[in-house]
ZADO-1210 file (C-alpha; in nm, 4 decimals, padded with zeros to 6 digits):
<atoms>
<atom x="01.9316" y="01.1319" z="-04.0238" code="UNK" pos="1"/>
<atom x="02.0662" y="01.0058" z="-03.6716" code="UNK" pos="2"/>
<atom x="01.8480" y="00.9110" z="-03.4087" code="UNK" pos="3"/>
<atom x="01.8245" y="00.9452" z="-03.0565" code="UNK" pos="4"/>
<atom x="01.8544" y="00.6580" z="-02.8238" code="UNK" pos="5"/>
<atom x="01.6947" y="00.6090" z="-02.4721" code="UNK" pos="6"/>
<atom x="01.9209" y="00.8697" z="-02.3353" code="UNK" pos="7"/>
<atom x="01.7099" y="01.1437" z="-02.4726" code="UNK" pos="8"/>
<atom x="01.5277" y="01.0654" z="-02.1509" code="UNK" pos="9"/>
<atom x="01.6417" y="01.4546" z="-02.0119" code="UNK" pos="10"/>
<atom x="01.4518" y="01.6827" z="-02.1304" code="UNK" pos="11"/>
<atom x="01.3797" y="01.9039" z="-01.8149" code="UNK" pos="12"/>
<atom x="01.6051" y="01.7120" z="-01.5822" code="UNK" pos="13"/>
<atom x="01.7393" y="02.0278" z="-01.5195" code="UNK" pos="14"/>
<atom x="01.4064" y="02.1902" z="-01.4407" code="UNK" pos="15"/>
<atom x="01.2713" y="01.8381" z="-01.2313" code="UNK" pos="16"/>
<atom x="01.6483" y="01.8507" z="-01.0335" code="UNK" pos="17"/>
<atom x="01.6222" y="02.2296" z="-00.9600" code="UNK" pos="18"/>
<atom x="01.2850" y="02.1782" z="-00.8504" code="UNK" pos="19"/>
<atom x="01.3590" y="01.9458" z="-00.6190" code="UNK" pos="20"/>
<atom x="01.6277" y="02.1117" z="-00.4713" code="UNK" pos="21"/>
<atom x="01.5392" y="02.4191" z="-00.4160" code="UNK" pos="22"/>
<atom x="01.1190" y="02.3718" z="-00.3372" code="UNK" pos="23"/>
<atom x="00.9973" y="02.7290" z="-00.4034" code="UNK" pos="24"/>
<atom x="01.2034" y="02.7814" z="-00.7377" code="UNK" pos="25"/>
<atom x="00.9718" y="02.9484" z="-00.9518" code="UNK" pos="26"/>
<atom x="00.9363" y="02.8542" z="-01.3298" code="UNK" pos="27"/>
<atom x="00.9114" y="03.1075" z="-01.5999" code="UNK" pos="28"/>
<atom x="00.5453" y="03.1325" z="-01.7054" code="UNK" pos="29"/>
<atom x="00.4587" y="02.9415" z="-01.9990" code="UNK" pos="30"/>
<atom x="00.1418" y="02.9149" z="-02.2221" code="UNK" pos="31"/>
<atom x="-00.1004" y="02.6638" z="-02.0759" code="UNK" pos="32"/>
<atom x="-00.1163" y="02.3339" z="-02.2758" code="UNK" pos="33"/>
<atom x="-00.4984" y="02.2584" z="-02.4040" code="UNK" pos="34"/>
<atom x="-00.6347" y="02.0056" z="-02.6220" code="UNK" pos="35"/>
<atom x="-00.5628" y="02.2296" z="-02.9423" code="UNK" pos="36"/>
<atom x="-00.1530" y="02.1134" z="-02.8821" code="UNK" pos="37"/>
<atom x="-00.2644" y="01.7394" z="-02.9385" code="UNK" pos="38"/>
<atom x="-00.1788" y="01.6330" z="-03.2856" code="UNK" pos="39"/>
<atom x="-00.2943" y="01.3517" z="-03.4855" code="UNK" pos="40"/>
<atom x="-00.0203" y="01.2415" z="-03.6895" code="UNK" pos="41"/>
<atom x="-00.0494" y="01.0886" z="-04.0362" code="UNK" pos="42"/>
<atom x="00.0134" y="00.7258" z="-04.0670" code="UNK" pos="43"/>
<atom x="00.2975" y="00.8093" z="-04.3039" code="UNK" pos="44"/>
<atom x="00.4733" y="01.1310" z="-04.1356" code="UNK" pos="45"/>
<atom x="00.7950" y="00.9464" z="-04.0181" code="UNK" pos="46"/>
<atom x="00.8982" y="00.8426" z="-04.4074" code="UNK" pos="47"/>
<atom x="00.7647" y="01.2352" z="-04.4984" code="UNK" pos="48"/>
<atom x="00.9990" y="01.3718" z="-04.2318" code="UNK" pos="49"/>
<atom x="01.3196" y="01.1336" z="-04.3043" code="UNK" pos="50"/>
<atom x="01.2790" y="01.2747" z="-04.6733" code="UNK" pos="51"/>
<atom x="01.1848" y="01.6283" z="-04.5872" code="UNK" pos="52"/>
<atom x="01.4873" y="01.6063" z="-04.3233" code="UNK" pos="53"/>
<atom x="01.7684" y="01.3835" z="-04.4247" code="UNK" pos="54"/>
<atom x="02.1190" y="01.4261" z="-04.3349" code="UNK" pos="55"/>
<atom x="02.0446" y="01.5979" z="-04.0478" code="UNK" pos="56"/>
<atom x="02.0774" y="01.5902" z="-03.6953" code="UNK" pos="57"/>
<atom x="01.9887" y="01.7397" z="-03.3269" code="UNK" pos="58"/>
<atom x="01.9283" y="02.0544" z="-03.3362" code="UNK" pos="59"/>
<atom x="01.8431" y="02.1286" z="-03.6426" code="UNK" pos="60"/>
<atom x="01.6563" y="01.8181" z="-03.6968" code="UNK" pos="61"/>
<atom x="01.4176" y="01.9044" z="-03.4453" code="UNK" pos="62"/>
<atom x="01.3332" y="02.2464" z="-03.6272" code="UNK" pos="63"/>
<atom x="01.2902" y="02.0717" z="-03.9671" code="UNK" pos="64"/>
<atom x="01.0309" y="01.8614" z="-03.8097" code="UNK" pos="65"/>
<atom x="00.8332" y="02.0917" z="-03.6064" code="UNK" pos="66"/>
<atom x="00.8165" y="02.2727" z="-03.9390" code="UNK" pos="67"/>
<atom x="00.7688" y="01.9423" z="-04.1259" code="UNK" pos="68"/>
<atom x="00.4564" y="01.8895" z="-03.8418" code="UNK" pos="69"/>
<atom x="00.3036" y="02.2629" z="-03.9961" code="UNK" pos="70"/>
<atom x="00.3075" y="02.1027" z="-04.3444" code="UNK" pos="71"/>
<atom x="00.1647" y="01.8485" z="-04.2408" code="UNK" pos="72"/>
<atom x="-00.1437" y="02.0327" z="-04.0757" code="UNK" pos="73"/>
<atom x="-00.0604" y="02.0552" z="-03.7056" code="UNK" pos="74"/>
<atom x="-00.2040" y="02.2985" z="-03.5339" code="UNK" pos="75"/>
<atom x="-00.0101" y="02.6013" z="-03.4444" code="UNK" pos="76"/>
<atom x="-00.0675" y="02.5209" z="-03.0313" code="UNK" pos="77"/>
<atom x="00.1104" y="02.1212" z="-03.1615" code="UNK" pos="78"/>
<atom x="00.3660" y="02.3043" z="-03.3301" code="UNK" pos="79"/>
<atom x="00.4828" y="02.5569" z="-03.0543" code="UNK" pos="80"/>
<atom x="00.4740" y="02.2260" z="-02.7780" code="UNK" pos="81"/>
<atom x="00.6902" y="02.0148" z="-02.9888" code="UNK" pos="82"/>
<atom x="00.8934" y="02.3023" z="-03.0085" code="UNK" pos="83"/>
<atom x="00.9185" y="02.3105" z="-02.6318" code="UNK" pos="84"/>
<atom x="01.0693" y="01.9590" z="-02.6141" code="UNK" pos="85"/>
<atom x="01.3217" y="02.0828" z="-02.8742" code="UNK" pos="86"/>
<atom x="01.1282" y="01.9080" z="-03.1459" code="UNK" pos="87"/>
<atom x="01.2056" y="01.5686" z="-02.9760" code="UNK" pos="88"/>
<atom x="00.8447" y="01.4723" z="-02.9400" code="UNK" pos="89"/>
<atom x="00.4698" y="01.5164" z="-03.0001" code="UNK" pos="90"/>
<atom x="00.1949" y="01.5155" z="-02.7766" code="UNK" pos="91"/>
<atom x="-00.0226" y="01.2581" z="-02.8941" code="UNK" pos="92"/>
<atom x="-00.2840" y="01.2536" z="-02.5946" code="UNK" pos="93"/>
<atom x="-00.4204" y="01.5035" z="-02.2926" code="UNK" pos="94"/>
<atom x="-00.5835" y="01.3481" z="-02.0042" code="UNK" pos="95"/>
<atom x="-00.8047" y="01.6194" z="-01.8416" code="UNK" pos="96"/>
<atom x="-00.6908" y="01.5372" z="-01.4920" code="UNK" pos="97"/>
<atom x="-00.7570" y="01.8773" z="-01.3123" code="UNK" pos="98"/>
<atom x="-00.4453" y="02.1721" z="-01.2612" code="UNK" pos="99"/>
<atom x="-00.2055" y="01.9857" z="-01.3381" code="UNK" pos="100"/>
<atom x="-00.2694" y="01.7283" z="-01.6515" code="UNK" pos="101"/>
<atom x="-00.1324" y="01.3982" z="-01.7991" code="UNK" pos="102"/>
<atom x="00.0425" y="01.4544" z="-02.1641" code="UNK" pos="103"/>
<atom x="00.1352" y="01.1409" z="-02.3505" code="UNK" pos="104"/>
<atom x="00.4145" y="01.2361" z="-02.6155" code="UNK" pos="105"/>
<atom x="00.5796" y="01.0619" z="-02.8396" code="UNK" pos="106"/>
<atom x="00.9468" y="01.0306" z="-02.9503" code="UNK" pos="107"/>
<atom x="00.9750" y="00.9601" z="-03.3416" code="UNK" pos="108"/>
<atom x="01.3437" y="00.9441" z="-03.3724" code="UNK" pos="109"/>
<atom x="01.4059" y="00.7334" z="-03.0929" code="UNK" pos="110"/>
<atom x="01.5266" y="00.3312" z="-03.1540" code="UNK" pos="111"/>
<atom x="01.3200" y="00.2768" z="-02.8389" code="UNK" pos="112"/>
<atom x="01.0903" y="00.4058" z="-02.5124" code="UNK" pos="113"/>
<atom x="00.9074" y="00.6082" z="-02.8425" code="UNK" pos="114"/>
<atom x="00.6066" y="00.6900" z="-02.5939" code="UNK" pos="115"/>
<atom x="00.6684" y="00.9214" z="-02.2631" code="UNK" pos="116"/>
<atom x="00.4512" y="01.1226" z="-02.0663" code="UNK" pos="117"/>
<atom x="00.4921" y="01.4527" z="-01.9394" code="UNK" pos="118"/>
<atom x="00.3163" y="01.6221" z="-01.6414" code="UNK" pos="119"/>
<atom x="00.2469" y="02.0049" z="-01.7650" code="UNK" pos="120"/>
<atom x="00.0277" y="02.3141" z="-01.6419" code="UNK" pos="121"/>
<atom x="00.2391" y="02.3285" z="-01.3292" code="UNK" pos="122"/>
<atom x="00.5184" y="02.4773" z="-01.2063" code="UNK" pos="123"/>
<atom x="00.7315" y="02.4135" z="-01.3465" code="UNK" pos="124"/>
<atom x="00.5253" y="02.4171" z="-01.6763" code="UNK" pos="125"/>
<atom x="00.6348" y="02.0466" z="-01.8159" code="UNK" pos="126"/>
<atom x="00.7702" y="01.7894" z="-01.5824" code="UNK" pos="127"/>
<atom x="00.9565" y="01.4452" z="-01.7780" code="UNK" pos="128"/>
<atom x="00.8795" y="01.1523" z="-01.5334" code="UNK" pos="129"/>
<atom x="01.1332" y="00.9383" z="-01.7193" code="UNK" pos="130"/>
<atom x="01.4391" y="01.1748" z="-01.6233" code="UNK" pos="131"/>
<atom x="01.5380" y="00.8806" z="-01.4036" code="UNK" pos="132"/>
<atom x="01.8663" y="01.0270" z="-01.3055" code="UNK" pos="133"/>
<atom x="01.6247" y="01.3032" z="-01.0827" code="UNK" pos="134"/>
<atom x="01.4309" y="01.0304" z="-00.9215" code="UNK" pos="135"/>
<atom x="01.4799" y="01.0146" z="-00.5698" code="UNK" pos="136"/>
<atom x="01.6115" y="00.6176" z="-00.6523" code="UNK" pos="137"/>
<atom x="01.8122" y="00.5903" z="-00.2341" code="UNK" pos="138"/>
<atom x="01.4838" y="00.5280" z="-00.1067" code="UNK" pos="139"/>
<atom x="01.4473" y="00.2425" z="-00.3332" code="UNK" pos="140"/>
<atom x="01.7273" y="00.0662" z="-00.3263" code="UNK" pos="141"/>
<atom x="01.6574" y="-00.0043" z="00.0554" code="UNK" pos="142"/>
<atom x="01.3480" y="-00.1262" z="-00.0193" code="UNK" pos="143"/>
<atom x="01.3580" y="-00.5059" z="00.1052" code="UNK" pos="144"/>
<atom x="01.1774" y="-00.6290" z="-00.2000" code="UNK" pos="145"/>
<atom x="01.4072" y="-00.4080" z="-00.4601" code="UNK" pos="146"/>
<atom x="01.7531" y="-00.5623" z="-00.2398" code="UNK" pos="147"/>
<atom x="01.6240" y="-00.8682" z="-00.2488" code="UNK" pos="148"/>
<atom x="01.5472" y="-00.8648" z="-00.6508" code="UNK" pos="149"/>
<atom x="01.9024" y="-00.7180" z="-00.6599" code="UNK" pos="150"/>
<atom x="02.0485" y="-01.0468" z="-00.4720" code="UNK" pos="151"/>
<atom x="01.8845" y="-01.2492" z="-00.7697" code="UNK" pos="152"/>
<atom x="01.9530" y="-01.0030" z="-01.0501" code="UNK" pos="153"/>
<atom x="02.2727" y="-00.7940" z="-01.0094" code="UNK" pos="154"/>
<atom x="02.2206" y="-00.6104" z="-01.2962" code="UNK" pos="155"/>
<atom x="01.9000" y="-00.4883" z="-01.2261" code="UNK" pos="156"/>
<atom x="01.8289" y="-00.1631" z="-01.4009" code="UNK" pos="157"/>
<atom x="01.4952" y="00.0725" z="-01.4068" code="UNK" pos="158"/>
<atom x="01.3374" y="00.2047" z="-01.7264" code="UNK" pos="159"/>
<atom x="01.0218" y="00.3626" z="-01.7994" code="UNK" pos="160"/>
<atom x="00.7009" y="00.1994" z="-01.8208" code="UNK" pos="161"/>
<atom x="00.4504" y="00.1536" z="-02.0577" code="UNK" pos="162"/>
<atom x="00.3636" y="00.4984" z="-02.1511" code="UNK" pos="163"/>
<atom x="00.1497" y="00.4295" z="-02.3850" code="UNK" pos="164"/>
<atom x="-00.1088" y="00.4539" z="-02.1180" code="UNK" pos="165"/>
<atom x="-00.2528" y="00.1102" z="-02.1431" code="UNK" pos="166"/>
<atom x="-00.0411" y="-00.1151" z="-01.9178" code="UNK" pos="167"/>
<atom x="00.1130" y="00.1513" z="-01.6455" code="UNK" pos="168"/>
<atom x="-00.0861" y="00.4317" z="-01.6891" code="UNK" pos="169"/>
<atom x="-00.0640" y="00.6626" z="-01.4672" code="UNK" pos="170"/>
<atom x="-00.2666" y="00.6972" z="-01.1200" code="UNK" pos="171"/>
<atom x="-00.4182" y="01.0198" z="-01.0655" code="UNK" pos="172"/>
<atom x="-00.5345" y="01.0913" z="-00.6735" code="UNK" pos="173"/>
<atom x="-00.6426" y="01.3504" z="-00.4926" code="UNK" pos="174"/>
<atom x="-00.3231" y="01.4315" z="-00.2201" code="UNK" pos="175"/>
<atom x="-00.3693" y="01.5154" z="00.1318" code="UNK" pos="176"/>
<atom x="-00.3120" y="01.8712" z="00.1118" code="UNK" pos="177"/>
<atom x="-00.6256" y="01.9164" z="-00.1500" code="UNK" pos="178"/>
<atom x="-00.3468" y="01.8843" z="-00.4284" code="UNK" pos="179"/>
<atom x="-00.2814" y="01.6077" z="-00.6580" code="UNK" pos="180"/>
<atom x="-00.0724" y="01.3481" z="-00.6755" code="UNK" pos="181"/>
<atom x="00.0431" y="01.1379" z="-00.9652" code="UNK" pos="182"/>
<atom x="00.1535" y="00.7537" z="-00.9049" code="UNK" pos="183"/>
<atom x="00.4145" y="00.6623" z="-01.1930" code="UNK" pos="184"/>
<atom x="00.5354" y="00.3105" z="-01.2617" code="UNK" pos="185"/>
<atom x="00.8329" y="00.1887" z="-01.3690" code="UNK" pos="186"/>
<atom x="00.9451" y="-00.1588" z="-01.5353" code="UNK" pos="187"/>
<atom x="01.2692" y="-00.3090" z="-01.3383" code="UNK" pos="188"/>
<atom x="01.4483" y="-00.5073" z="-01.5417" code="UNK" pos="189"/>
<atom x="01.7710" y="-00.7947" z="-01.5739" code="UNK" pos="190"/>
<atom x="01.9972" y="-00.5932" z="-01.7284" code="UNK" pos="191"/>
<atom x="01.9413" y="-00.4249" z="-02.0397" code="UNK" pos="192"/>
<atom x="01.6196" y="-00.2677" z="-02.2183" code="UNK" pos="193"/>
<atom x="01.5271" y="-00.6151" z="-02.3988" code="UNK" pos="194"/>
<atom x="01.5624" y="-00.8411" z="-02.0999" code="UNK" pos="195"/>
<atom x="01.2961" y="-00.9755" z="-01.8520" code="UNK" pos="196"/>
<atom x="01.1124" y="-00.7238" z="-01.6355" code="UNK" pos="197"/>
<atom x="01.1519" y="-00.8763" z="-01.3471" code="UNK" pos="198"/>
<atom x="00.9644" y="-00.6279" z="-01.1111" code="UNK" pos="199"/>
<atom x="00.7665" y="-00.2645" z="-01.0805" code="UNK" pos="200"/>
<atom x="00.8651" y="00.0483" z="-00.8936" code="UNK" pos="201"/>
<atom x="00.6089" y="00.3268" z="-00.7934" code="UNK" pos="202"/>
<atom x="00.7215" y="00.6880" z="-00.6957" code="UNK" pos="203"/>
<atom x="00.4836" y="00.9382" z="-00.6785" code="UNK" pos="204"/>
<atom x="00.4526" y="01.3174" z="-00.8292" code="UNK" pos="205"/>
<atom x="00.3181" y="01.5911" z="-00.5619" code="UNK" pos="206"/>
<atom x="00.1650" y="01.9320" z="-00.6480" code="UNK" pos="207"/>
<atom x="-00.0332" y="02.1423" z="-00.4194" code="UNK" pos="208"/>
<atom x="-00.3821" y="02.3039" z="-00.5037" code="UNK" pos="209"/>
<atom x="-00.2303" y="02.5665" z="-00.6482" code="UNK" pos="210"/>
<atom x="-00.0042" y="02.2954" z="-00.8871" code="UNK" pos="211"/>
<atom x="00.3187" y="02.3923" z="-00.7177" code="UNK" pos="212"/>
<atom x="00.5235" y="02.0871" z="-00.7589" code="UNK" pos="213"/>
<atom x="00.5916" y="02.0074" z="-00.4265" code="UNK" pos="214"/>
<atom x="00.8474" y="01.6810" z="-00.5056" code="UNK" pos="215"/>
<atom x="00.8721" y="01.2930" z="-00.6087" code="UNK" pos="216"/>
<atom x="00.8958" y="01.0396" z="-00.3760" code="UNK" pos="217"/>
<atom x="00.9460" y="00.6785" z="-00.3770" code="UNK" pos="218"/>
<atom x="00.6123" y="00.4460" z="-00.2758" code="UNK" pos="219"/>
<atom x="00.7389" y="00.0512" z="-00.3335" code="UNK" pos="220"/>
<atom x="00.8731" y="-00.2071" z="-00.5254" code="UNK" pos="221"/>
<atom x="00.6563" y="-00.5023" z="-00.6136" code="UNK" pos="222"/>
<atom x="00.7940" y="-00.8106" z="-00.7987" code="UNK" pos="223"/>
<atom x="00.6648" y="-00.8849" z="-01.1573" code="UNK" pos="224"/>
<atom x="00.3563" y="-01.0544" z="-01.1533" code="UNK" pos="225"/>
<atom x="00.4693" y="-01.4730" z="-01.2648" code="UNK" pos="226"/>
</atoms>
């Protein structure tokens, strides 16, 4: 069975990179995502799936394990979402958060970042805040605190943050407009995915009241706490 490293961070790049492009695009509708899509996993469903789907790989390996998830007595509503995210991931948590709602999913075949989140009942339906290539990133990097942590770190690199909801989790306000907005962190680190975070990055998600998204935007840079 092969697994899928940190570049599986692209789900709906497309969709997030359309969106932001072109403003009023207009999604396809989709079936809104409830509580009944959360699934509990079993403690042991990653050996059950490597035996039920060995030798395979993406794409079929993503159908064997939605269908190894319906063995395993996921819900129909679990089944059909994983199968939205090409049976990548799970979602393992739904924060009630108004329109448009928090979904923590997680990436079993991953070697690492096994935890995203998602921002879904929009429009578009499912937004990946970790498709970092879509990020509006030139507003960072001339950000005085992100050139200056570039001076002492030249290969300073952004990753996702802790989206396991504990240590980033992500900010939920009320925008402007009535709408909402969503503040996302992410971990800036020396180099590689194992090296020292050496500072945080904050954009920010925008829907209106009617949970058009609207666009991303960059907020700051803030250096890692010492």
């Amino acid at each position: 069975m092969r697994r899928t490293g940190s570049s599986s961070l692209k789900i709906t790049s497309s969709v997030f990179f359309a969106t932001l492009q072109m403003g009023a695009w207009q999604a396809p509708p989709a079936p809104k995502v409830g509580p009944d899509a959360v699934w509990n996993a079993p403690q042991d469903f990653i050996r059950k799936v490597h035996e039920a789907c060995r030798d395979v790989s993406f794409p079929a390996l993503g159908a064997c394990f939605v269908k190894e998830m319906q063995r395993l007595g996921a819900s129909p509503e679990a089944a059909a979402f994983a199968d939205r995210l090409h049976g990548e991931a799970y979602l393992s948590d739904l924060q009630g958060t108004g329109n448009v709602e928090v979904a923590y999913v997680y990436y079993p075949f991953r070697a690492n970042e096994n935890e995203g989140c998602v921002l879904v009942n929009g429009n578009p339906a499912l937004i990946d805040v970790d498709a970092l290539r879509s990020l509006p990133q030139a507003s960072m990097q001339s950000d005085g605190v992100y050139r200056s942590l570039l001076v002492e770190y030249p290969n300073l690199s952004i990753w996702p943050g802790d989206r396991g909801g504990k240590a980033d989790p992500v900010v939920v306000k009320t925008a402007p407009d009535g709408g909402q907005r969503f503040l996302v962190h992410y971990r800036l680190r020396d180099g590689c995915h194992a090296c020292a975070r050496v500072g945080i990055a904050t954009f920010e998600f925008d829907f209106d009241s009617k949970g058009q998204f609207s666009g991303a935007k960059y907020v700051e840079t803030r250096r890692e706490p010492s």
